[in-house]
C-alpha positions as CSV (number, residue, x, y, z in Angstrom):
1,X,-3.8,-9.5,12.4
2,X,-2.0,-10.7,9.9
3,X,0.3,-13.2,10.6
4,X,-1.3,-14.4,14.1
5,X,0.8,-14.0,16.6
6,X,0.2,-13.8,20.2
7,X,1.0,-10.8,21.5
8,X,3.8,-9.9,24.1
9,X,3.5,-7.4,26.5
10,X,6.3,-5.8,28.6
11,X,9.9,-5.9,29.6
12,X,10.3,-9.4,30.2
13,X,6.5,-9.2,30.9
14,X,5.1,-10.0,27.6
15,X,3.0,-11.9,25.7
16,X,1.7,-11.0,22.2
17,X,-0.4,-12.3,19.7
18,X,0.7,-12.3,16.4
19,X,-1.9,-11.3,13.8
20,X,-1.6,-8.2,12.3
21,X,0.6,-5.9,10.2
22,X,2.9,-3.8,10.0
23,X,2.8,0.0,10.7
24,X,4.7,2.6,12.1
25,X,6.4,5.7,12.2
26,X,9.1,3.9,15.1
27,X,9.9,5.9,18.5
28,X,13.2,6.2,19.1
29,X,15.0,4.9,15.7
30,X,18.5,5.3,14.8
31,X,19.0,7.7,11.9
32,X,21.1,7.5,9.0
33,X,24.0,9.8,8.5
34,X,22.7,13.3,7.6
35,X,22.4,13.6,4.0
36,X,25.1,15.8,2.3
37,X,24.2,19.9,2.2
38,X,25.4,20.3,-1.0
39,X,22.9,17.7,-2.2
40,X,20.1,20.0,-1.2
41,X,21.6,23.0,-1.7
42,X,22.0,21.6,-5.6
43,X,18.0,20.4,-5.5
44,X,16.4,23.5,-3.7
45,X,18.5,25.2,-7.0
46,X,17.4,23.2,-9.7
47,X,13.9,23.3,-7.9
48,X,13.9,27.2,-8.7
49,X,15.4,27.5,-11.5
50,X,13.1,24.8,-13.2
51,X,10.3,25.7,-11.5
52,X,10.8,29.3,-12.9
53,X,11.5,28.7,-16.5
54,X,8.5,26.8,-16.9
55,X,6.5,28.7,-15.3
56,X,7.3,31.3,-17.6
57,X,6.7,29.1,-20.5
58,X,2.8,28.9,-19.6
59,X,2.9,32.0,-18.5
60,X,3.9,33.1,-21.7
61,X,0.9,30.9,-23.5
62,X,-1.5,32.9,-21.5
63,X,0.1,36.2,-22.8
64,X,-0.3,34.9,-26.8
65,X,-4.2,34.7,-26.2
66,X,-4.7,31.2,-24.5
67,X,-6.2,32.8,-21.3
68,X,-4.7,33.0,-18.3
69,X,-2.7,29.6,-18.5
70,X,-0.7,29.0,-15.2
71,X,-2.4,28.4,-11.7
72,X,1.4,28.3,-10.4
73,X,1.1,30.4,-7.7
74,X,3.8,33.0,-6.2
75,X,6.1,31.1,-8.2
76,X,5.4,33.1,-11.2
77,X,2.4,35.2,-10.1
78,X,0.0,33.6,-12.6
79,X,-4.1,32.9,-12.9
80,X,-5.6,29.7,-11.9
81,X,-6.2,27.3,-14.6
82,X,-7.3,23.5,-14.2
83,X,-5.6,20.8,-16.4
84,X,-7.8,20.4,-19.3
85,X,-7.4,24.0,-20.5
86,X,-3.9,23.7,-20.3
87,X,-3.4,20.5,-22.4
88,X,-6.3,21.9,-24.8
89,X,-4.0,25.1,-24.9
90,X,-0.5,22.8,-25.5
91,X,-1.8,19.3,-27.1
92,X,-0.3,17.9,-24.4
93,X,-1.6,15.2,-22.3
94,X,-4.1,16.1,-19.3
95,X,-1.9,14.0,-17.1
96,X,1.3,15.4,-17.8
97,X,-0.5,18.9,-17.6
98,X,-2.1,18.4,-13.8
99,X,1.6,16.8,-12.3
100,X,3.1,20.0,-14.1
101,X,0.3,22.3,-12.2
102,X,0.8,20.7,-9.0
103,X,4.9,20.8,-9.3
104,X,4.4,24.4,-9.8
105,X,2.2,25.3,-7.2
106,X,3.7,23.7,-4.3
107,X,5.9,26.0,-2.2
108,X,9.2,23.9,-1.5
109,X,12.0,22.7,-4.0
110,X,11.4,18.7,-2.5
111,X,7.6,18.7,-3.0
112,X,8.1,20.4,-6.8
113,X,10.8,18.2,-7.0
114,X,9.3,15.3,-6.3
115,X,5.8,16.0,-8.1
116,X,7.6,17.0,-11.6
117,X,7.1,15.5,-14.4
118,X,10.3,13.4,-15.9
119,X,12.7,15.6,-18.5
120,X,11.5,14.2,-21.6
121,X,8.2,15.0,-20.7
122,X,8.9,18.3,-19.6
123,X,10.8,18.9,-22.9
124,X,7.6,17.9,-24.9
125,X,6.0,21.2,-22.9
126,X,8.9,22.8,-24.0
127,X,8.3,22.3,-27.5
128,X,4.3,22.8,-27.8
129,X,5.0,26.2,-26.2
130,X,7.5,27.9,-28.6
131,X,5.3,25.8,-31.2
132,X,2.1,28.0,-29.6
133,X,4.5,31.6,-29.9
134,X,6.6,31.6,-27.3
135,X,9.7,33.4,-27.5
136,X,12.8,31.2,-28.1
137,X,15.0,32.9,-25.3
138,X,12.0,31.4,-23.3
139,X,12.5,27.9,-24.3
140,X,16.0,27.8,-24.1
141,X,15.8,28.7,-20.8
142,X,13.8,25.8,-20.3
143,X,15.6,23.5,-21.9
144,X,18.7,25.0,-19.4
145,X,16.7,24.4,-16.8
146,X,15.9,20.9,-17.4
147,X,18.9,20.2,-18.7
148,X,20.1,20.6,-15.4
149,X,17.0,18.6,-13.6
150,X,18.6,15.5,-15.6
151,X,21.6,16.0,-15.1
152,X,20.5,15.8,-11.1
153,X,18.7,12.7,-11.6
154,X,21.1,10.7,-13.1
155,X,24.7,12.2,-12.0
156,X,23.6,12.7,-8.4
157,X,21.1,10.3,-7.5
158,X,21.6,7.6,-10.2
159,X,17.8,7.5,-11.4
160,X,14.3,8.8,-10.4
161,X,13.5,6.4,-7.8
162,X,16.0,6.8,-5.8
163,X,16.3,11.0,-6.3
164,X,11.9,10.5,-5.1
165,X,13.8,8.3,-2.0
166,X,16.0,11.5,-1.1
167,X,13.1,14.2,-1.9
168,X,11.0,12.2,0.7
169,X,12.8,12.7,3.4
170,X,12.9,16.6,3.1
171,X,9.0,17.0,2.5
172,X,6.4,14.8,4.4
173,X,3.6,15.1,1.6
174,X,6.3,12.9,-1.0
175,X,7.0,11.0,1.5
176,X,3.9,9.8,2.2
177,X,3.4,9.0,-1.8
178,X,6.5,7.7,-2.1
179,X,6.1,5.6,0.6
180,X,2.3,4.2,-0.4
181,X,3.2,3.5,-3.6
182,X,6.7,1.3,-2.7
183,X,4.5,-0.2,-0.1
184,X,1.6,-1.2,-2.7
185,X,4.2,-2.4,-5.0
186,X,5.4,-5.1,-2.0
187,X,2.3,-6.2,-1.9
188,X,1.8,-7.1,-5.4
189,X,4.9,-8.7,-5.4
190,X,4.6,-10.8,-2.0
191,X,1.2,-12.1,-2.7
192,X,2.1,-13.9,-6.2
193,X,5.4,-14.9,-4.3
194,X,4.1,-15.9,-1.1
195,X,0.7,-17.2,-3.2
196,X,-1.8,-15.7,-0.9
197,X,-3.4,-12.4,0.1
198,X,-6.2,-10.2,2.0
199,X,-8.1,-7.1,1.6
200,X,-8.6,-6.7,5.6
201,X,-6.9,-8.0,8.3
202,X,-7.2,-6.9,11.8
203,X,-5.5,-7.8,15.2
204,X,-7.4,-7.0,18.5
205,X,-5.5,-7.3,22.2
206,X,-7.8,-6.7,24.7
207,X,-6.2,-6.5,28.3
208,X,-7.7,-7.0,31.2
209,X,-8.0,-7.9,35.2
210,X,-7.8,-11.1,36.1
211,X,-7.9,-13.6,39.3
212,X,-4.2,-13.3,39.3
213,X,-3.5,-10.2,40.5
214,X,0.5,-10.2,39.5
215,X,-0.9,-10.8,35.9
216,X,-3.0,-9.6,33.2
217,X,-5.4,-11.8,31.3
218,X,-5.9,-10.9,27.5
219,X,-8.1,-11.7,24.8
220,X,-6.5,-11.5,20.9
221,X,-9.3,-11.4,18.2
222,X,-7.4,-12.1,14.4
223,X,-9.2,-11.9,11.7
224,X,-9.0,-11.9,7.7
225,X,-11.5,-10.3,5.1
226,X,-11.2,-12.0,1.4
227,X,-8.5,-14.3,2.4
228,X,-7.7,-16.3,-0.7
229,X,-4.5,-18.4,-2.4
230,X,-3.3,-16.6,-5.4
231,X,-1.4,-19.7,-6.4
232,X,-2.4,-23.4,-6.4
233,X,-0.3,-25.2,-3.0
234,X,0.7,-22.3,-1.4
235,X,0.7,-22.6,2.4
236,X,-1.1,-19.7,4.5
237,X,0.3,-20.2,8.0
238,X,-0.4,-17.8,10.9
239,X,1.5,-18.3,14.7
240,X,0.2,-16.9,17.9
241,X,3.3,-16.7,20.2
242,X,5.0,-15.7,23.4
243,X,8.0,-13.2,23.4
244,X,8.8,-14.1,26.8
245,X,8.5,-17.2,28.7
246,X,6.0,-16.4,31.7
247,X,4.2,-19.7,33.7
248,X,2.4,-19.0,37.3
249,X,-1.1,-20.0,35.8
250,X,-0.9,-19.2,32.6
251,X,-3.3,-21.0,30.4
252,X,-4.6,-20.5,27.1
253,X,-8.2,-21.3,25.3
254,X,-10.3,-20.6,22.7
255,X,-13.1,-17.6,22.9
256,X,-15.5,-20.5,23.0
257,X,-14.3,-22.0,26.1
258,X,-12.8,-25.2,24.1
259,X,-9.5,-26.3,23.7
260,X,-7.0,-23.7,21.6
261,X,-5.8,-26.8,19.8
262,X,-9.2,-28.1,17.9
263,X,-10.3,-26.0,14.8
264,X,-13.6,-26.3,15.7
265,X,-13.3,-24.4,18.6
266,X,-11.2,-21.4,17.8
267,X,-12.4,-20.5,14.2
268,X,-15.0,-17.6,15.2
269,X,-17.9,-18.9,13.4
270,X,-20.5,-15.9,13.8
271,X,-17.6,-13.5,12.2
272,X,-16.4,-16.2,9.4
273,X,-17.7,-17.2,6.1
274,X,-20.1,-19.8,5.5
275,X,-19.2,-22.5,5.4
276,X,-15.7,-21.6,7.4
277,X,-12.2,-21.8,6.1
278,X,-10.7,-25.2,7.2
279,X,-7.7,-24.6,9.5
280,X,-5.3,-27.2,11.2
281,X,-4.0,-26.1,14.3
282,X,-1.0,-27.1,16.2
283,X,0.8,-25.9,19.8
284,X,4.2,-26.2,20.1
285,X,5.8,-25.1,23.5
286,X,4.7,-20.9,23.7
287,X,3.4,-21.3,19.8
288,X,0.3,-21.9,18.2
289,X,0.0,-22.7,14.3
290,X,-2.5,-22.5,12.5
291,X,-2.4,-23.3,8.9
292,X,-5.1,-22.6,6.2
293,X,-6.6,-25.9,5.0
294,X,-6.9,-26.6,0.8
295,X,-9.4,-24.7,-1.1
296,X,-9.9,-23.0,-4.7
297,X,-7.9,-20.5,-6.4
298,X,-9.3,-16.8,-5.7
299,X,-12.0,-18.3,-3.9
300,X,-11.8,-15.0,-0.8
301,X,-12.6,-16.1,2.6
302,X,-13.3,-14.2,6.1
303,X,-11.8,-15.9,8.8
304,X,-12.0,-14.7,12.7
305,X,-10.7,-16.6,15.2
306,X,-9.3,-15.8,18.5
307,X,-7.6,-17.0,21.9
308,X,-8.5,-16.5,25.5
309,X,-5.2,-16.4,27.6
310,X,-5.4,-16.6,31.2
311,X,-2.4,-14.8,33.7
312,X,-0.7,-13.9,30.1
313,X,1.1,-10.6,31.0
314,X,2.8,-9.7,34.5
315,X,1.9,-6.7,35.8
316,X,4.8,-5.6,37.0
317,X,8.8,-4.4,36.1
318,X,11.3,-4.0,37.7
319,X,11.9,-0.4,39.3
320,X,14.5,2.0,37.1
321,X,14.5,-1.0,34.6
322,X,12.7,0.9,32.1
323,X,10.8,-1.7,30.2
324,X,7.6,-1.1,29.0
325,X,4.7,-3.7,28.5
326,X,4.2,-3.8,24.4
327,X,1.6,-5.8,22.2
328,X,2.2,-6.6,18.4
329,X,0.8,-8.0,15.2
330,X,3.1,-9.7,12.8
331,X,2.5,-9.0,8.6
332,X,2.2,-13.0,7.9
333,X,0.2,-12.5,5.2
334,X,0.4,-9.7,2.2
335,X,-3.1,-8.0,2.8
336,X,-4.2,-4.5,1.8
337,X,-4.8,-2.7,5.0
338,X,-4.0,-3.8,8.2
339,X,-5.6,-2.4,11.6
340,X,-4.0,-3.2,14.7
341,X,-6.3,-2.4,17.6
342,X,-5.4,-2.2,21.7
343,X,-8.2,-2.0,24.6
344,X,-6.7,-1.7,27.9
345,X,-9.1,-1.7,30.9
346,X,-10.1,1.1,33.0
347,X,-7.0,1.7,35.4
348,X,-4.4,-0.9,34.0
349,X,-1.1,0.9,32.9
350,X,-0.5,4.6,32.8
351,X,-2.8,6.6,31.5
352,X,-0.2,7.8,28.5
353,X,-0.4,7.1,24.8
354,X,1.6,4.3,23.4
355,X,4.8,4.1,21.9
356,X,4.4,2.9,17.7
357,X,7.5,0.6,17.1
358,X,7.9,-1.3,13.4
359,X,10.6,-4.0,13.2
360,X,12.2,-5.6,10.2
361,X,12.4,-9.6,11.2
362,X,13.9,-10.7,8.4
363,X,17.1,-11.3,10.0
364,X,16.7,-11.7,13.8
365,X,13.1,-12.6,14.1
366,X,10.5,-11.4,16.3
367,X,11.7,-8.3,18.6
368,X,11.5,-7.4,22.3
369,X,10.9,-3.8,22.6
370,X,13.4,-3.9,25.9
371,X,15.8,-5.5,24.2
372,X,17.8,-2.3,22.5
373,X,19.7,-4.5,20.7
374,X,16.9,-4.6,17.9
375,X,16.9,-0.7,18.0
376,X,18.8,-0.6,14.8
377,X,15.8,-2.8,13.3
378,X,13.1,-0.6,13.6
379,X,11.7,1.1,10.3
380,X,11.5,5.1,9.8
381,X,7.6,4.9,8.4
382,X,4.9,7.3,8.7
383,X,2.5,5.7,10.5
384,X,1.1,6.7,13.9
385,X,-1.6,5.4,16.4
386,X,-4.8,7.6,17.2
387,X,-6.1,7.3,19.9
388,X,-10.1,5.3,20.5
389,X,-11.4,7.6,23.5
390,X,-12.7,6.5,26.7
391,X,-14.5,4.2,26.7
392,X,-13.2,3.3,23.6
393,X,-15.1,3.8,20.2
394,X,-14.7,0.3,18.4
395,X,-16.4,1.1,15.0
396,X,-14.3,0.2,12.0
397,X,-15.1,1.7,8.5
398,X,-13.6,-1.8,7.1
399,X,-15.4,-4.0,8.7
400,X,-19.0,-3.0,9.2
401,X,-19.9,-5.6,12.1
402,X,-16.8,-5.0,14.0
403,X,-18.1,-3.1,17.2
404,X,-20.1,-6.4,17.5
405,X,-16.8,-8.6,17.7
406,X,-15.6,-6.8,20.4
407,X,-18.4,-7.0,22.4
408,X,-18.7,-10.3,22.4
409,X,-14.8,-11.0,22.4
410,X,-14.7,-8.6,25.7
411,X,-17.8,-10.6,27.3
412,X,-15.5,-13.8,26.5
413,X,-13.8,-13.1,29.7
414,X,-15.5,-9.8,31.6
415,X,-18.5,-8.3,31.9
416,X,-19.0,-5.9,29.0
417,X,-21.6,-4.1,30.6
418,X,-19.6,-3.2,34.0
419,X,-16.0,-3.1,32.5
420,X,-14.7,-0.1,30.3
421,X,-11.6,0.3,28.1
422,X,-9.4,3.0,26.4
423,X,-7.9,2.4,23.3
424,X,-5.8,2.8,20.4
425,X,-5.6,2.0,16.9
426,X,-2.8,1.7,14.1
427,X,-4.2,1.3,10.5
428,X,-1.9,0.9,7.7
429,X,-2.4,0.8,4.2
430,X,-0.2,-2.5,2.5
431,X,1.7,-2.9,5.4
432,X,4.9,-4.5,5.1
433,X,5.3,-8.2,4.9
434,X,7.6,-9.7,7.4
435,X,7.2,-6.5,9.5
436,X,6.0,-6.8,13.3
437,X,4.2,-3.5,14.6
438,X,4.3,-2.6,18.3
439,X,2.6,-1.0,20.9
440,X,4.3,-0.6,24.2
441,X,3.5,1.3,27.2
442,X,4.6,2.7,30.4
443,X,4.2,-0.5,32.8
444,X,4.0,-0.7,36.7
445,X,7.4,-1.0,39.0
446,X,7.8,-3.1,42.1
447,X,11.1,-2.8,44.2
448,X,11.9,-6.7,43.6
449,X,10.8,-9.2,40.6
């Protein structure tokens, strides 16, 4: 998790556990306005017409004795060719010659688009190849071609980034660049600001039966790899909280049996570094703080700590209410990759796949899934859940002794030999920060709640 939080689980039967990131292509999220045709009429015909005249330009290289220059595909019917021989063949750049390549060979006018090379560059192609022999008629319908291509960027869209913004939503492969890349660059910029940062972080809800039978017990595992300050004072706080108030025997302790309030007891010693990070820890009402204690500049820490919480979810919604029970991690801290993990036990809650909501809580906070007035705050990403198998296969190629964790997380509260569980998995790359990604799922109804 990143920002720990505890979870919240359904209609107005939720807890969650913040911890965690961000992720998710959303269910269910209001669109935009439809972009105007004649905006992609006018890109599908400067695609073409650009991707044509250059395409002739290397073409006509090959013809003049450079071999057969091009690897453009049906666009201009030409050889394959990697891009060293073509910047050997031009004295251009190998970069600029493999992002040409690849604009040319993909098949629709928003991928080309979107993989093309700027116009100046472009025009620099231009040049070498009517400096190489090719026929001037050739270049100056190059020139044409990207004449137009400018004029696209900067009439129409206003500048590249936001013409790459359009593109993206017309072809899934630049939008999951463009997406990566503005999400990396968040990161940079909200670790220096915020002063911290983390390679790894990972939220784990594990939901189970309990001695309650209205309610479910959970157990949330949160965790850090290479936590470290960035910038000298900067606080790192995490929160575990409650979305919706629930009581009837709910309680709430740390995975060692001890109190949730006293940092010895709920920093996860087998999982953290040695000597652990020092962390304060405070409960206020449904929250629990936890704030990273002093220590050097860039000096990375692992941190694992977790929370047993007893009768935490009810079971139940109301009938033809249509809420869902839903988990989430928060993005409290800028971290590289975030995975959001959720084990449900053998038998509890429909058998379907979860639901993948991401909320921006920049402006009303944390969001209740139920509550459709935070429809309009979910985020349009690409990210998507897969699913763990049953029983679930806990392995995690970013953290090599997580199976272990959950093992002895689950055998915290049940026994891990006798109980099984499905589950699911969202892992994003640089999530966003001050995102909260959720889970929800098809819950139980009862006539009266």
């Amino acid at each position: 998790m990143v920002q720990p939080g505890r979870g919240s689980s359904g209609g107005d039967v939720g807890g969650s556990v913040g911890g965690g990131s961000a992720g998710g292509g959303s269910a269910g999220v209001a669109r935009a306005a439809t972009i105007d045709p004649s905006l992609r009429r006018e890109v599908e015909a400067v695609a073409d017409a650009l991707g044509r005249a250059m395409g002739e330009l290397i073409e006509g290289v090959g013809a003049l004795g450079g071999g057969p220059v091009g690897g453009v595909g049906e666009r201009t019917g030409g050889g394959t060719v990697g891009p060293t021989a073509l910047a050997g063949a031009l004295g251009i750049d190998k970069v600029l010659a493999s992002r040409l390549l690849k604009a040319l060979r993909e098949r629709d006018a928003a991928s080309s688009l979107h993989a093309m090379p700027g116009p100046e560059p472009l025009r620099r192609v231009a040049r070498a190849c009517v400096a190489r022999g090719v026929h001037e008629v050739v270049g100056l319908r190059a020139s044409e071609a990207i004449a137009r291509y400018e004029a696209l960027i900067r009439g129409r869209a206003g500048d590249r980034s936001r013409l790459d913004a359009v593109l993206s939503a017309w072809a899934p492969s630049a939008r999951r660049e463009f997406e990566l890349r503005r999400k990396q660059s968040l990161f940079r910029a909200m670790s220096e600001v915020r002063g911290v940062r983390a390679a790894f972080s990972h939220a784990t809800v594990i939901v189970g039966r309990g001695q309650n039978e209205e309610a479910f017990d959970l157990v949330w595992v949160n965790g850090y790899r290479s936590l470290c300050r960035v910038r000298p004072g900067a606080v790192v706080k995490f929160a575990s909280r409650r979305v919706v108030p629930w009581s009837h025997g709910r309680s709430v302790r740390a995975l060692s049996g001890g109190l949730v309030t006293d940092p010895g007891q709920v920093v996860f010693r087998p999982f953290s570094s040695v000597p652990p990070p020092v962390v304060r820890v405070e409960q206020v009402e449904d929250t629990v703080q936890y704030v990273l204690g002093d220590g050097p500049v860039g000096e990375g820490k692992n941190l694992v700590y977790g929370e047993v919480c007893i009768a935490e979810v009810p079971r139940r919604v109301p009938t033809g209410s249509g809420r869902r029970g839903f988990f989430f991690a928060e993005v409290a801290v800028p971290c590289e990759v975030l995975q959001f993990d959720v084990l449900i036990q053998d038998g509890l809650y429909w058998d379907e796949g979860p639901e993948l909501s991401i909320y921006d809580t920049s402006f009303e906070g944390v969001a209740n899934v139920n509550d459709r007035r935070r429809d309009l705050d979910r985020l349009d990403l690409l990210e998507s859940v897969e699913s763990l198998g049953f029983p679930a296969k806990v392995r995690s190629g970013d953290m090599s002794e997580y199976g272990r964790l959950v093992e002895v997380a689950i055998g915290a509260r049940w026994d891990y030999e006798r109980t099984w569980f499905r589950g699911y998995r969202c892992r994003i790359d640089y999530p966003i920060y001050g995102t909260q990604v959720v889970m929800s799922f098809k819950a139980e109804e009862e006539e009266d709640w």
